[in-house]
C-alpha positions in Angstrom: 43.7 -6.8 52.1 46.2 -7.8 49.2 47.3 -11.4 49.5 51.1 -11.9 49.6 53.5 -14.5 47.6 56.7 -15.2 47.5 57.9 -14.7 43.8 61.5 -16.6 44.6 63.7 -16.4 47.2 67.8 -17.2 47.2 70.8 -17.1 49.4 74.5 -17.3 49.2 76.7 -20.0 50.7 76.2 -20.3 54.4 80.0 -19.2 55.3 82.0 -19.7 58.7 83.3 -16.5 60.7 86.8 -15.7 58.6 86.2 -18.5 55.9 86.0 -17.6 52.3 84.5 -14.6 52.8 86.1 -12.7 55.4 87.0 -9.8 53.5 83.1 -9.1 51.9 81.3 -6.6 53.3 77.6 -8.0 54.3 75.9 -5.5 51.9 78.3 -6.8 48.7 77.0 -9.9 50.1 73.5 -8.9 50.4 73.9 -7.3 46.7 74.9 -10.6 44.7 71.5 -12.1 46.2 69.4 -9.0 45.3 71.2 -8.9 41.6 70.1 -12.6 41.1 66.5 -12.2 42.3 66.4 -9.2 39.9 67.6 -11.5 37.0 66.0 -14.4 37.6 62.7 -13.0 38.2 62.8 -9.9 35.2 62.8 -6.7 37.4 64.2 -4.0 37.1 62.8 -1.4 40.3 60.6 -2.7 43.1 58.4 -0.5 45.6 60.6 -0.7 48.1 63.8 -2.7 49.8 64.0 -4.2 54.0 67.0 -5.7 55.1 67.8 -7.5 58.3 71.6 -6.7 59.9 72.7 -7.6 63.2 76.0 -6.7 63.9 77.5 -4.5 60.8 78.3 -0.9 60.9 75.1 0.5 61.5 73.8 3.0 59.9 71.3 2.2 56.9 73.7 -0.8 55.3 70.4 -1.6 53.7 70.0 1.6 50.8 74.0 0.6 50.5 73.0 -2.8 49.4 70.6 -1.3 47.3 72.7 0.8 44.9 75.4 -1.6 45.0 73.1 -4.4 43.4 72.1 -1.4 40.7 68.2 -0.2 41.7 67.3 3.1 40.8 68.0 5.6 43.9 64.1 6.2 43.4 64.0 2.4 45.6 63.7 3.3 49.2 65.7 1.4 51.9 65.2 0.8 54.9 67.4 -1.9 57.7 65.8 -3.7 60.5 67.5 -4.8 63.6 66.1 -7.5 65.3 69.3 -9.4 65.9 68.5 -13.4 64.9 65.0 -12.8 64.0 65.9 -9.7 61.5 65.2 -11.1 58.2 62.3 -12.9 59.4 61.0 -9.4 60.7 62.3 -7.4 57.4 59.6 -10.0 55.5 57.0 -9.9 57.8 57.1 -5.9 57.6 57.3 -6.2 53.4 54.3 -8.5 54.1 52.0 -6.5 56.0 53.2 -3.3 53.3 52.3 -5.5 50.3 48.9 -6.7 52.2 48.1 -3.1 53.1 48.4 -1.8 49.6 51.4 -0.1 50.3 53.1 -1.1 47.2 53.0 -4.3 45.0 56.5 -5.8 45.0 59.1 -5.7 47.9 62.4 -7.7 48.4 63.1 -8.6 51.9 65.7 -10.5 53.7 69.0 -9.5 55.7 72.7 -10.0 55.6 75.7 -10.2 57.8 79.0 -10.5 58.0 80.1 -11.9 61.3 84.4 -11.5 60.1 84.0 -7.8 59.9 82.1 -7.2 63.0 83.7 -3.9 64.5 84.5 -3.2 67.6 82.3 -0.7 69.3 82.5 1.9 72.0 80.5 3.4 74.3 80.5 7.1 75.2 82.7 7.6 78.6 79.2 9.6 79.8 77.7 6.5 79.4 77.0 4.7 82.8 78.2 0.9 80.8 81.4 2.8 79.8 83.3 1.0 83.0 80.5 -2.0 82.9 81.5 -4.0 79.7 84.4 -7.0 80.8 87.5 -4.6 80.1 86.3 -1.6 81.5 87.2 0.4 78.3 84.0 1.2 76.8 84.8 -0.9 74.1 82.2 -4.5 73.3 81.3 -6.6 70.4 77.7 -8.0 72.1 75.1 -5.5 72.5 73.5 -5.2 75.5 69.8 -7.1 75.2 68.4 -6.9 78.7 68.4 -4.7 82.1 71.0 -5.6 83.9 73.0 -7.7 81.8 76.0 -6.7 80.2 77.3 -10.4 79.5 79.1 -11.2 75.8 77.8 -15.0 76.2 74.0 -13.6 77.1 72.7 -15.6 74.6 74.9 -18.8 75.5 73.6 -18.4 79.3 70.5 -18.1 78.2 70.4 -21.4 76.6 72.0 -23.0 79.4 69.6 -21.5 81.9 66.8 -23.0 80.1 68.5 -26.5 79.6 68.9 -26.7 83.0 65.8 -25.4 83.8 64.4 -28.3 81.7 66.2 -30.8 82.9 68.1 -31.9 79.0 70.8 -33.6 79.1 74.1 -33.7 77.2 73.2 -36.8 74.9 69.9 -34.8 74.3 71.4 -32.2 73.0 74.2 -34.5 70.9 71.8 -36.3 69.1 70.0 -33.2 67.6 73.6 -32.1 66.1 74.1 -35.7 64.9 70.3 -35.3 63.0 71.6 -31.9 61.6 74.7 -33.0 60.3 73.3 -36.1 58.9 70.2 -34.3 57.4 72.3 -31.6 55.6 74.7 -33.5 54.7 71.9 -35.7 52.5 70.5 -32.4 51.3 74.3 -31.6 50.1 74.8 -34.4 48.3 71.2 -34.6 46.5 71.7 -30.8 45.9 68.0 -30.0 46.7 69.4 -26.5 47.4 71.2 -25.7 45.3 68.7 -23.7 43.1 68.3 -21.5 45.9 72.0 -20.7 46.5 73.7 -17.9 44.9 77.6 -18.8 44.1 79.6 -15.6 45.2 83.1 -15.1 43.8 83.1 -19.1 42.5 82.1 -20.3 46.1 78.6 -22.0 46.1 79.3 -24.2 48.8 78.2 -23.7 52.7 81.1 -24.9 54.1 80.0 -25.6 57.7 78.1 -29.4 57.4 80.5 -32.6 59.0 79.0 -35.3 57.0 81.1 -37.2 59.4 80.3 -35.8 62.3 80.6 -38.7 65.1 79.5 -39.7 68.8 82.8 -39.4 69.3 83.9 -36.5 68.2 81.0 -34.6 69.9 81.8 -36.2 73.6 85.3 -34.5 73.6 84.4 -31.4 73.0 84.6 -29.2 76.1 81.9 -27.6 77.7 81.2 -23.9 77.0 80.4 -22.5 80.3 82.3 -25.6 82.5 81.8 -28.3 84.6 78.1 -28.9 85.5 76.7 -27.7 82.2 75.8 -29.2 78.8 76.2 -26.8 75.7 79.4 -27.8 73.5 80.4 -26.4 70.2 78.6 -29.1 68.8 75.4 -28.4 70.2 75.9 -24.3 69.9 75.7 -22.8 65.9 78.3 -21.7 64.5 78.8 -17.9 63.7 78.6 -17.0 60.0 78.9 -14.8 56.8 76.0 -15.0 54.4 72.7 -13.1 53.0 69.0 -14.3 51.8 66.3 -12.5 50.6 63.1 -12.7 48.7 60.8 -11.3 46.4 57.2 -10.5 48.0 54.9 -9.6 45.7 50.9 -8.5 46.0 48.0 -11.2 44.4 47.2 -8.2 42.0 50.7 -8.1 40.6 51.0 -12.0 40.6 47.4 -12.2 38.2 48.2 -9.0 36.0 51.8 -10.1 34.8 50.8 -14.1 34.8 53.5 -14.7 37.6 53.7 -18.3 39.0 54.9 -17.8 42.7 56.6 -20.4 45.0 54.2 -20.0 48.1 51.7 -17.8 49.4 52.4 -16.2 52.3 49.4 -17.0 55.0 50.4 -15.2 58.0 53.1 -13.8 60.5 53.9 -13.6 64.4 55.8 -11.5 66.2 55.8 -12.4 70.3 58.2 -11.1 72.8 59.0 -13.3 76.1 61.5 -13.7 79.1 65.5 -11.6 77.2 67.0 -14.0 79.6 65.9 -17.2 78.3 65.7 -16.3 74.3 65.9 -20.2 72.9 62.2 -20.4 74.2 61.1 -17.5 71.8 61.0 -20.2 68.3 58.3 -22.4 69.7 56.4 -19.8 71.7 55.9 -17.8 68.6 55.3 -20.4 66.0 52.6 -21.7 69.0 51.2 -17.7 68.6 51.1 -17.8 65.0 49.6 -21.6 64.5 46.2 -20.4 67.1 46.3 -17.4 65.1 45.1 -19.4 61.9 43.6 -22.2 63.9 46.4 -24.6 62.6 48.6 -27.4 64.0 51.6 -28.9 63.9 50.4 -31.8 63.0 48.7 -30.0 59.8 52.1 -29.0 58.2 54.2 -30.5 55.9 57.4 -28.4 56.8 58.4 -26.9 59.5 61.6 -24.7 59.9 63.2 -23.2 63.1 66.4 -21.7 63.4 68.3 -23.8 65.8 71.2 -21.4 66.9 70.9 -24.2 70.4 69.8 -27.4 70.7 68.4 -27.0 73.5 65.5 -25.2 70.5 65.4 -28.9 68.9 64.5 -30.7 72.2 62.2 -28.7 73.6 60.1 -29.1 70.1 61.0 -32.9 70.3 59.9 -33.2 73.3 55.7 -31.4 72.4 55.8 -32.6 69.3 57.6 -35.8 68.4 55.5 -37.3 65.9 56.6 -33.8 63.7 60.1 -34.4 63.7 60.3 -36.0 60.6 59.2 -32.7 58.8 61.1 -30.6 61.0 64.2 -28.9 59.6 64.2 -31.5 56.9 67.5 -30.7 55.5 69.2 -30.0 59.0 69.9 -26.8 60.6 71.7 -23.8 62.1 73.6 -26.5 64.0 75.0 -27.8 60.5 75.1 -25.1 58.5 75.7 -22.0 60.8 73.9 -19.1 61.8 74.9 -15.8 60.1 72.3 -13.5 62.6 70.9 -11.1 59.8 69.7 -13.3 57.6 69.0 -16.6 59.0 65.2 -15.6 58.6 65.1 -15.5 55.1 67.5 -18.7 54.5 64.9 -20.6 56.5 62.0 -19.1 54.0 64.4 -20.4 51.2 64.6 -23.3 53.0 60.9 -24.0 54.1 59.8 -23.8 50.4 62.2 -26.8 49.2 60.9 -28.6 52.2 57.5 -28.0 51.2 58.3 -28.9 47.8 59.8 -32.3 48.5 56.9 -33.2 50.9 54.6 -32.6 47.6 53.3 -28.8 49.2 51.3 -27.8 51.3 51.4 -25.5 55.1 54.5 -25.2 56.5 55.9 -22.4 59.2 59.2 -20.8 59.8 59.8 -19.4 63.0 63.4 -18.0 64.2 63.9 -16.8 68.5 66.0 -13.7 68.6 67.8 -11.9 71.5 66.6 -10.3 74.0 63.7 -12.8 74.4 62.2 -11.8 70.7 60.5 -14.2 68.3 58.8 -14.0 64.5 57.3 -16.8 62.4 55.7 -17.0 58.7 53.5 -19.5 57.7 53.3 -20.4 54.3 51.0 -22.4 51.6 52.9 -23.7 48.9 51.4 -23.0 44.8 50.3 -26.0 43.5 
C-alpha cells in the first residue's frame, strides 16, 4: 500500500446563491481551481480527475471541467454524487486509487453552482410525477429517502434531531455567533488566502457578518414555525464555489523531491438514519477516529461541515474541551455551503488549521443527505 499526500489544495471564493457568480457554470468554476493547482504545483497531465457535483446538469460535468482547465483528453474523468459529502468522497476514492497503485497523482474535489440549478422533471410514467408539491413532475430537491418527497428534507431533518435532543434556540445562536466571529478573524488575518483562488477579480467569500449580533439573530423568523428552533442564522447558506486537491502517491512525493502539505492517514465512509442527516458528521469522524485508534482529544484540528447548528452542539456537547480546535476559522454557518465542494474546502481548510496549531492530526468529516457521512484524517509534513 502507497501512502497518500496532499501535494496542495485551493478553492475559489465561497459565493452566495445569485452573488457574483451567478452566471458561472460550476465546471468554469471547478476549471480556474484545477488551472491554479496545475501551475502552482508544475503539472501538466495527472492519472486521473474526481469531481464532486450535487445539483448541476448531470451528466459527467467532471471530464467538462477537465478540458476546460486544458488536460490532455488522455486524463480520465469521472463525477461523484454524494450530495454534501461529494468532494469529501471524490478524495477519499482518489485516495484509496493512489494507495492501491492505481496511479500516482490524482486531483480531487467538487464544484457547484447553486444560481444555475435547473429545474428538473420527472417522467409522467414515473409514480412521483403527481408526488412532488405542484403535481407537475417538475422539483429542484432530489428525493433522498423512501417515502419522502419533501424540498426542506434536509431542514426537517435537522429540526427532528434538535428536538429530539432537546437544543435550544440560544444553543443554536451562539454556534453562529462563534462562526461569524471566528471567520471573520480568519478574514482579516488572511490566513486563507493562499488557499483561495480569485475568479474574474473576486477573491473574496462574501457570506461572513463580522457584525453579526444577538440581536440580529433573535429576529429572525423561524424556518419551519412556531415551536421550532432553526433560523437563517443557524441554517448555511446556499452557495457557488469549487475546491480541489492534488493527491499524490509517497513514490511520486520521494522521486521528484516533492514537499507535500499533509499526509493523508485514513478515510470513513458510514451511512445512518436519511431522516436525521446532521447526525452523519460526528458518527463518521467517531468511525474513522476507532479505526486508527485516535481521539479527539489527540488532534490539533478538527473540521466539520456545519450546514446546521444543530452539527456544532451535538459535538459541543461530547467534546467540549475540543472546541477550541474545532472549525478554527468558523464555518459553513459563516461562509456558506456550496454542496459539491464543501469536502474539499474543509481539506483546504483543515491544513491551515493544522498549520497555525504548529501540525499535527487533524480530521475532516462532512454529513451528507440521505443519512451519508465521509471523513479524512490527516498528519500534517513537518
Amino acid at each position: 500500500m502507497q501512502d497518500v499526500y496532499v501535494l496542495d489544495v485551493l478553492r475559489t471564493p465561497i459565493v452566495g446563491k445569485n452573488g457574483k457568480f451567478k452566471a458561472i457554470r460550476p465546471e468554469v468554476l471547478g476549471a480556474e481551481v484545477i488551472k491554479s493547482l496545475l501551475q502552482r504545483c508544475r503539472l501538466t497531465a495527472v492519472d486521473g480527475i474526481l469531481g464532486g457535483n450535487a445539483v448541476g446538469t448531470g451528466g459527467n460535468i467532471t471530464r467538462l471541467m477537465a478540458l476546460l482547465a486544458g488536460l490532455p483528453e488522455a486524463v480520465p474523468a469521472c463525477t461523484v454524487d454524494m450530495q454534501c459529502a461529494s468532494a469529501a468522497a471524490a478524495m477519499a476514492m482518489a485516495y484509496a486509487n493512489i494507495a492501491c497503485g492505481q496511479g500516482e497523482l490524482w486531483l480531487a474535489g467538487g464544484m457547484e453552482s447553486s444560481s444555475l440549478q435547473p429545474l428538473r422533471t420527472y417522467a409522467p410514467a414515473d409514480e412521483r410525477y403527481k408526488l412532488v408539491p405542484d403535481g407537475n413532475g417538475e422539483y429542484y430537491t432530489a428525493q433522498f429517502a423512501p417515502g419522502d418527497m419533501a424540498p426542506d428534507t434536509m431542514l426537517r431533518g435537522a429540526e427532528r434531531v434538535a428536538a429530539e435532543e432537546g437544543i435550544t434556540r440560544a444553543e443554536l445562536e451562539a454556534w453562529a455567533m462563534r462562526s461569524h466571529a471566528r471567520a471573520a478573524a480568519a478574514a482579516k488575518t488572511g490566513v486563507l488566502q493562499d488557499r483561495i483562488v480569485p475568479v474574474q477579480g473576486w477573491s473574496c467569500d462574501d457570506g461572513i457578518r463580522p457584525r453579526m449580533s444577538w440581536r440580529l439573530l433573535s429576529r429572525l423568523p423561524l424556518l419551519l414555525g412556531k415551536g421550532t428552533t432553526l433560523t437563517a442564522g443557524t441554517a448555511c447558506c446556499i452557495n457557488d464555489g469549487a475546491a480541489f486537491a492534488v493527491l499524490a502517491s509517497g513514490d511520486y512525493v520521494r522521486r521528484q523531491e516533492r514537499r507535500p502539505l499533509a499526509r493523508i492517514v485514513g478515510k470513513a465512509a458510514v451511512g445512518g438514519d436519511p431522516t436525521q442527516s446532521p447526525r452523519g458528521a460526528m458518527r463518521t469522524a467517531d468511525v474513522l477516529l476507532a479505526r486508527l485508534g485516535w481521539r479527539y482529544e489527540d488532534l490539533q484540528a478538527i473540521e466539520f461541515n456545519e450546514a446546521f447548528a444543530v452539527i456544532d452542539v451535538l459535538f459541543e456537547r461530547v467534546h467540549p474541551d475540543c472546541v477550541a480546535n474545532y472549525n478554527r476559522f468558523g464555518g459553513a454557518l459563516a461562509y456558506g455551503h456550496p454542496y459539491g465542494a464543501s469536502g474539499a474546502i474543509l481539506l483546504a481548510h483543515l491544513v491551515e488549521s493544522l498549520r497555525s496549531a504548529g501540525g499535527g492530526r487533524g480530521i475532516l468529516s462532512i454529513a451528507g443527505a440521505g443519512g451519508m457521512g465521509e471523513a479524512i484524517a490527516l498528519e500534517l509534513v513537518e
